[in-house]
C-alpha positions as CSV (number, residue, x, y, z in Angstrom):
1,X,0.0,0.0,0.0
2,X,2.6,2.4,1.0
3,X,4.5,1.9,-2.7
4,X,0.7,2.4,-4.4
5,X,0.6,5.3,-2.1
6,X,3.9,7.1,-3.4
7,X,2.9,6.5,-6.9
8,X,-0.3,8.1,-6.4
9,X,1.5,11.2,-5.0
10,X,3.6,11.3,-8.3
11,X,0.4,11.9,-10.2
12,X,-1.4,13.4,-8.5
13,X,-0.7,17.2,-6.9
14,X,2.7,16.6,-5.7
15,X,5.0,17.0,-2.6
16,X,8.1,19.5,-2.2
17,X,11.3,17.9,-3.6
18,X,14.2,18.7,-4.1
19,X,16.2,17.8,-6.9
20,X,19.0,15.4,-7.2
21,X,20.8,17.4,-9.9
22,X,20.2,20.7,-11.8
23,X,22.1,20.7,-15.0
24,X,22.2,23.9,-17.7
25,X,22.1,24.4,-21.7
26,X,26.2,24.4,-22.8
27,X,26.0,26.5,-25.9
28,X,27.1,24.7,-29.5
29,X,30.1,26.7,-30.7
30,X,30.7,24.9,-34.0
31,X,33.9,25.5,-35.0
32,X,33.7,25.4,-38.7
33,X,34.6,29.1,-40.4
34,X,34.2,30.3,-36.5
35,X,30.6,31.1,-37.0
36,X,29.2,32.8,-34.2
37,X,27.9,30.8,-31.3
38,X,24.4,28.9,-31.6
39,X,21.9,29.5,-29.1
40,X,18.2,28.5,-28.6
41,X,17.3,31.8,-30.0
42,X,19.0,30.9,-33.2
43,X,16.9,28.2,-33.5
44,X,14.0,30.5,-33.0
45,X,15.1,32.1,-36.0
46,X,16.0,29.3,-38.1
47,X,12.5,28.4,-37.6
48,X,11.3,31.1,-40.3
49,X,13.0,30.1,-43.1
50,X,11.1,28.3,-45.6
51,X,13.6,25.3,-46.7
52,X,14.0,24.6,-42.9
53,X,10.4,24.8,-42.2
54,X,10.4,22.3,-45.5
55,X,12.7,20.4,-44.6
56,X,11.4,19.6,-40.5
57,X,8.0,19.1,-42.2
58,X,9.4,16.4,-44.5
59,X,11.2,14.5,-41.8
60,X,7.3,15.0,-39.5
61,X,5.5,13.8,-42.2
62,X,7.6,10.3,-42.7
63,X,6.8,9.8,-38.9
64,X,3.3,10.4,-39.4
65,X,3.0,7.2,-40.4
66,X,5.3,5.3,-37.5
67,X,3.6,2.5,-35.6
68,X,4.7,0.3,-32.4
69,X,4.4,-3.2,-31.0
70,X,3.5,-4.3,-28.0
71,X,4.3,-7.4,-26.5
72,X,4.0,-9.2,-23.2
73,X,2.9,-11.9,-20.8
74,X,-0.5,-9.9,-19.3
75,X,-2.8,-9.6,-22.1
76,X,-4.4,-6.0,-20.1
77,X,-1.4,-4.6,-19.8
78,X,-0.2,-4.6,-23.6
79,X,-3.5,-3.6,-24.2
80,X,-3.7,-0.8,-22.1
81,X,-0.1,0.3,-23.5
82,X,-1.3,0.3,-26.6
83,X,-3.8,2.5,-26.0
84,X,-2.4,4.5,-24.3
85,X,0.3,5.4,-26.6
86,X,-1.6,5.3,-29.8
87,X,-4.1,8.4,-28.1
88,X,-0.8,10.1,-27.3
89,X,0.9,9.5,-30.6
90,X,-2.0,10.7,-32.2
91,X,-2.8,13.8,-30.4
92,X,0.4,15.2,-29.1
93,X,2.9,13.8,-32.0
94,X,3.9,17.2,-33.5
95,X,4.3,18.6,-29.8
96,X,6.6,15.6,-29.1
97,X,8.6,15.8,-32.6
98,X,9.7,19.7,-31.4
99,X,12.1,17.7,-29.3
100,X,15.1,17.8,-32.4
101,X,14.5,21.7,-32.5
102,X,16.6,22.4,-29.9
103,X,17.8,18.7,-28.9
104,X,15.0,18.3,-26.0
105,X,11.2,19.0,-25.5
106,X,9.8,19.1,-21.2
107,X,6.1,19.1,-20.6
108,X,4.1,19.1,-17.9
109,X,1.9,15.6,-18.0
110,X,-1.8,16.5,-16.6
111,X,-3.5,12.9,-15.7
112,X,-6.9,11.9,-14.6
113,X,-9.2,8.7,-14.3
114,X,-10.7,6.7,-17.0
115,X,-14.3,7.2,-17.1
116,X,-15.3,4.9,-19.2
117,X,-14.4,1.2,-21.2
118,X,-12.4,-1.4,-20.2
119,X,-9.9,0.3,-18.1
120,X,-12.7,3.3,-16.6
121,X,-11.3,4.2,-13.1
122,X,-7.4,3.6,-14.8
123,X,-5.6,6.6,-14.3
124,X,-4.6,8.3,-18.3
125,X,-2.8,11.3,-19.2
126,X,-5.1,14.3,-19.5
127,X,-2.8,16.7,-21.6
128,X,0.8,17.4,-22.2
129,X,1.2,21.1,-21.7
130,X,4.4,22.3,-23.6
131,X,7.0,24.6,-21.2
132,X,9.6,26.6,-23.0
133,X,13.2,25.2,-23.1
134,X,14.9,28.6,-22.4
135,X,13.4,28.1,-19.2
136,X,14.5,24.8,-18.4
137,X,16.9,23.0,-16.6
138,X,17.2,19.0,-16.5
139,X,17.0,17.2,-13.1
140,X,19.0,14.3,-13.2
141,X,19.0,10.8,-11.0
142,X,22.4,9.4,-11.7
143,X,22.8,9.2,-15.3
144,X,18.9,9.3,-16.3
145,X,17.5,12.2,-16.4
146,X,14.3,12.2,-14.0
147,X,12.6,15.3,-14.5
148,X,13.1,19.0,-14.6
149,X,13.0,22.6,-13.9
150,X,11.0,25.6,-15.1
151,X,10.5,28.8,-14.2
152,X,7.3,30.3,-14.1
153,X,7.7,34.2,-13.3
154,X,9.9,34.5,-10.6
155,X,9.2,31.1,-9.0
156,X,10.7,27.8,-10.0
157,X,8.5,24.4,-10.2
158,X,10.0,21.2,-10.2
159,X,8.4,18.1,-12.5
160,X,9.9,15.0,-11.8
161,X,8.8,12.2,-13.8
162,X,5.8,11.1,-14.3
163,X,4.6,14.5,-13.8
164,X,7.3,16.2,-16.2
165,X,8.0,14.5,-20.0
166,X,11.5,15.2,-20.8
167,X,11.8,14.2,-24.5
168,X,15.3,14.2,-26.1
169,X,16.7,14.0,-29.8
170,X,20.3,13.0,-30.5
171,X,21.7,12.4,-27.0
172,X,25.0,10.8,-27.5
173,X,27.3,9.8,-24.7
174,X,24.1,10.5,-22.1
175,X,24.1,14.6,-22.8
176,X,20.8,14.8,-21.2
177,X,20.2,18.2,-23.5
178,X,20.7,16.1,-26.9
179,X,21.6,17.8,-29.9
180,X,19.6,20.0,-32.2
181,X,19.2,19.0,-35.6
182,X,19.1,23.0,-36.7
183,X,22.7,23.3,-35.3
184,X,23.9,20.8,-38.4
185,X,22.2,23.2,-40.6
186,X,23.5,26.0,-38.6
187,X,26.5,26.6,-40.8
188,X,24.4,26.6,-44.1
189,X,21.9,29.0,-42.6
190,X,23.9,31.4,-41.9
191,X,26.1,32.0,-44.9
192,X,22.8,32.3,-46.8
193,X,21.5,35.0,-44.5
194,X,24.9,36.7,-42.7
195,X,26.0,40.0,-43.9
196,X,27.3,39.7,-47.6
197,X,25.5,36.3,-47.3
198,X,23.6,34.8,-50.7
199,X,20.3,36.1,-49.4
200,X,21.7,40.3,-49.3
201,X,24.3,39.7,-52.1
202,X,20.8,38.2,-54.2
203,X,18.8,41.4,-53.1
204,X,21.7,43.8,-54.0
205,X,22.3,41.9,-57.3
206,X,18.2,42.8,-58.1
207,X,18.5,46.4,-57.0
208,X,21.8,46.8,-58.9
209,X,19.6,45.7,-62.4
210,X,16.3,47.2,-61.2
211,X,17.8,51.0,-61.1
212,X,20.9,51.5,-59.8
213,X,23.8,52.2,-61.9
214,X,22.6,55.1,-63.6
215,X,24.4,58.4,-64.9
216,X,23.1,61.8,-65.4
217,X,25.6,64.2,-66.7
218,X,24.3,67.8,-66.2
219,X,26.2,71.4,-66.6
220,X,26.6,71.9,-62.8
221,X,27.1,76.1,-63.5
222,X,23.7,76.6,-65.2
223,X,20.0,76.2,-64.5
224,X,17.3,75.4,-66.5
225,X,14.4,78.8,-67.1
226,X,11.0,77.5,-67.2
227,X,7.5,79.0,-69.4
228,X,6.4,80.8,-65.8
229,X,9.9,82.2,-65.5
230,X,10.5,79.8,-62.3
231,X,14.9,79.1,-62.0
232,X,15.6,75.4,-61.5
233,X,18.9,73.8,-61.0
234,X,19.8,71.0,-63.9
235,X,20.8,68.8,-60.2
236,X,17.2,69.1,-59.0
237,X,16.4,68.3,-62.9
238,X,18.4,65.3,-62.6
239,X,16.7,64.0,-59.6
240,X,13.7,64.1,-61.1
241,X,14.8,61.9,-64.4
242,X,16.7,59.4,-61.8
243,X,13.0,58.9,-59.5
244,X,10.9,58.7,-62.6
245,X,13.7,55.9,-63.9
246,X,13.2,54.2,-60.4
247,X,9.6,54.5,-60.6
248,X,9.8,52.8,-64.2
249,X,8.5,56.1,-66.2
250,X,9.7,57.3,-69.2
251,X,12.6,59.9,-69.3
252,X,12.9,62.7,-71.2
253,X,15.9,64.6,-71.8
254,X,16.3,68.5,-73.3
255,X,19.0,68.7,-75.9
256,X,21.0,71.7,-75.1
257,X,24.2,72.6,-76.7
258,X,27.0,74.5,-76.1
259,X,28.2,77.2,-78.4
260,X,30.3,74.4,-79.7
261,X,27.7,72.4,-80.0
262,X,29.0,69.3,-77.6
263,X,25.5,68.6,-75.9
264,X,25.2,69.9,-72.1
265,X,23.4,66.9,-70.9
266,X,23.6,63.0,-71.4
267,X,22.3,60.1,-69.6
268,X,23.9,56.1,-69.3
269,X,21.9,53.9,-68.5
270,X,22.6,50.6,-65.9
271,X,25.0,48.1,-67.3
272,X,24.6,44.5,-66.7
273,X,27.3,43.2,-64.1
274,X,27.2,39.6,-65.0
275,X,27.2,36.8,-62.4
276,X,23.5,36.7,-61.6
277,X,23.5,32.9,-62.6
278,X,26.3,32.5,-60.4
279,X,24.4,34.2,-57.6
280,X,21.3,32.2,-57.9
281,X,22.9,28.9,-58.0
282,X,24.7,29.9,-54.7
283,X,21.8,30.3,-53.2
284,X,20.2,27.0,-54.6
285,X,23.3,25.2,-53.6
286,X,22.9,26.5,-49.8
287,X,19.1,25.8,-49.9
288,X,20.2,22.0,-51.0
289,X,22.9,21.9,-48.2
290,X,20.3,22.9,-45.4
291,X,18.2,19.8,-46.6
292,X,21.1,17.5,-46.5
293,X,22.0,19.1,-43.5
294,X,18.5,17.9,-42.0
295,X,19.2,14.6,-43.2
296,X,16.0,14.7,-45.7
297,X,17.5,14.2,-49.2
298,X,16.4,16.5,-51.5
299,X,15.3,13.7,-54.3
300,X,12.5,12.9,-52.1
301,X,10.9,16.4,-52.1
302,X,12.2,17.9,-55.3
303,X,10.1,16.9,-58.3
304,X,12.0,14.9,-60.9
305,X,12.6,16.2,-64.3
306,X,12.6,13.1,-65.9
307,X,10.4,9.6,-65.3
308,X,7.5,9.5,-62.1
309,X,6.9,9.0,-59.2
310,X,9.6,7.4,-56.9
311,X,11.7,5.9,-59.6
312,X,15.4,5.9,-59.1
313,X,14.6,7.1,-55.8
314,X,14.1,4.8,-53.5
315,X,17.6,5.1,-52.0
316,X,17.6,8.3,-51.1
317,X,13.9,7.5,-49.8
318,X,15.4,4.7,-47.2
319,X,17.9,7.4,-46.3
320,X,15.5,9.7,-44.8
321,X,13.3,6.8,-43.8
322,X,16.6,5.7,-41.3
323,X,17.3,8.7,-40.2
324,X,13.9,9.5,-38.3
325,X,13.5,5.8,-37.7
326,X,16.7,6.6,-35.3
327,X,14.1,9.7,-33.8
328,X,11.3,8.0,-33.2
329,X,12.9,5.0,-31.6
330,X,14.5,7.8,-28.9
331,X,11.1,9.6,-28.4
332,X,9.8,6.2,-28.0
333,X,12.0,5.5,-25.4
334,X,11.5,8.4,-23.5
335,X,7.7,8.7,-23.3
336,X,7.7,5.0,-22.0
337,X,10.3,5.8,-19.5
338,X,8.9,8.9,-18.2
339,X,5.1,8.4,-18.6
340,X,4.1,4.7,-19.7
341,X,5.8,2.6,-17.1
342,X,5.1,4.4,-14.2
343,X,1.5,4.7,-15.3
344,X,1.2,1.0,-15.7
345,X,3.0,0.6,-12.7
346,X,0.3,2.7,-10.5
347,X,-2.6,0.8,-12.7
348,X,-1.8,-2.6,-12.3
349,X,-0.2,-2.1,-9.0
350,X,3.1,-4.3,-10.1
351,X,6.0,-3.9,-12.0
352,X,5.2,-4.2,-15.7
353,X,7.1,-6.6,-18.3
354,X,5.5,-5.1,-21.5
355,X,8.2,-4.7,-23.9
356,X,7.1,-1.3,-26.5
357,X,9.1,-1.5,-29.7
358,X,8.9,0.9,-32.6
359,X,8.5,-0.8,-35.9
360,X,10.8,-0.2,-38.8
361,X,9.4,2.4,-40.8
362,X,10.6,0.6,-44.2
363,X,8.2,-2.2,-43.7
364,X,5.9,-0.3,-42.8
365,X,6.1,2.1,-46.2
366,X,6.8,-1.3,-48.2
367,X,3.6,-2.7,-47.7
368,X,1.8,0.4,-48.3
369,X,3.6,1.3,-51.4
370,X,2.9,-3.1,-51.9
371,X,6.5,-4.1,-51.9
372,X,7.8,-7.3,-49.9
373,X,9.1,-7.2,-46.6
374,X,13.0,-7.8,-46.8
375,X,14.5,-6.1,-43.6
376,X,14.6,-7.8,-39.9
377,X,12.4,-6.9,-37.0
378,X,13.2,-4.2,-35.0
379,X,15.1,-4.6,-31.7
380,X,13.6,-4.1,-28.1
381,X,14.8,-1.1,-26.1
């Protein structure tokens, strides 16, 4: 009773405790052409630009698709897992995939009791309510992490597990914070939108042929007598001509002459620089390399200019498909960690010995695209 008890108190409005272990964010410095360091709020920013956004949607969408089996020795317990993680999958799955945006995603885990079916009086997760990682900090239980901090205002609230979902992407060598996948990009990113990057030296290029470039010449010791008698400089007469070329008007020039005869005024119009081909496809080439960089080939999302459909491109296709095979099996592994084995625990009031696997993603898109299974099983966690 007493263990049933403490479990209960997990889930439910929880005691004061203090944590084992605070640990904070350690800033990714990559090294390469000493860009400058990349923070959470560079990731923000990555956020807006379209070939990323393209790029993380690409990844989310293969995982749409992921599925999970669940096997075990209690028929009511794998049952109940499944359930439990198929509502979860299928309601909070984009909130969970944010995890790879900055290497780790905490939420709060809201529970309450079963009302109905089978399992009614079972207690269920409610809601996962999102908390911002700047204003996190992992708790850690030797080398597990088992819950963390946020702060809300001035006060900080601790969520140990199950009552806080820590979800991680990438975490080698036990880094409790993971790894962004936005930080491989990182490097691409920003030479496309630094100072001088492609994006400015693209805009630039476009003003340069728009309107810049041109050349008024004007006799800077005269003025120019209008019908009313008014006095008007030929620079304030060149102004004039230079907006109504910007604006895309027509230009009209007087012909005056010297005693001479040499012409008093002239006009040369914008030369083409050359290089804008050589502009675009820099920019191209970094879009490409922020794709690649996301581990989403881009013959998967580009259309193909010659035959249909997937043809030649199935490898790049199982490239992508084992590359968020690897994030799903992590995610996996940390909502039955933090949420699904404590909950069965509390339900079924022993210790559980369900085994939750994810399935391979290329069976799974071989029989819907009707192509035989060649690839093993996946492994248990």
């Amino acid at each position: 009773m007493g263990l049933l008890q403490k479990l209960r108190d997990s889930f439910f409005p929880p005691r004061s405790r203090q944590p084992s272990q605070l640990t904070g964010i350690d800033p990714i410095t990559p090294s390469l052409a000493e860009l400058p360091t990349f923070t959470l709020a560079t990731a923000d920013a990555m956020r807006f630009d379209a070939q990323v956004r393209i790029g993380l949607g690409a990844r989310n969408g293969l995982l749409m698709g992921a599925e999970v089996t669940v096997s075990g020795d209690q028929d009511d317990v794998v049952e109940w897992v499944r359930g439990e993680w198929s509502r979860l999958w299928s309601t909070y799955a984009p909130q969970l995939l944010r995890a790879k945006l900055y290497g780790f995603q905490a939420s709060e885990v809201v529970y309450r009791r079963a009302t109905g079916g089978r399992f009614a009086g079972f207690v269920e997760v409610d809601q996962l309510i999102e908390r911002p990682a700047r204003e996190i900090r992992i708790v850690m239980r030797g080398h597990e992490p088992a819950g963390f901090v946020w702060r809300d205002g001035d006060q900080e609230v601790t969520l140990l597990a199950p009552r806080g979902l820590l979800v991680t992407f990438d975490s080698e060598s036990g880094h409790p914070y993971g790894c962004s996948l936005l930080a491989r990009a990182y490097p691409a990113w920003y030479e496309k939108w630094m100072e001088g990057g492609a994006k400015r030296s693209l805009r630039l290029r476009m003003m340069k042929d728009s309107y810049i470039g041109d050349i008024f010449w004007y006799p800077a010791d005269q003025a120019v007598q209008l019908a009313d008698g008014t006095q008007v400089s030929w620079r304030d007469v060149g102004r004039q001509l230079i907006e109504a070329r910007q604006t895309g008007g027509a230009l009209t020039l007087p012909l005056v002459r010297d005693q001479h005869g040499n012409r008093l005024t002239d006009y040369t119009p914008p030369r083409d620089t050359g290089g804008a081909t050589q502009i675009f496809d820099w920019k191209k080439d970094l879009d490409l390399e922020i794709w690649k960089a996301l581990e989403v080939p881009p013959e998967i999302i580009q259309a193909a200019s010659t035959g249909s459909g997937y043809s030649g491109r199935w490898i790049p296709f199982m490239v992508a498909l084992s590359a968020v095979q690897v994030e799903f099996s992590e995610l996996l592994r940390c909502v039955d960690r933090d949420v699904l084995r404590p909950l069965a625990h509390l339900n079924f009031g022993a210790r559980p010995t369900y085994e939750i696997r994810p399935r391979l993603l290329i069976d799974t898109y071989n029989e819907r695209m009707g192509a035989k299974q060649t690839t093993p099983t996946a492994a248990p966690f």
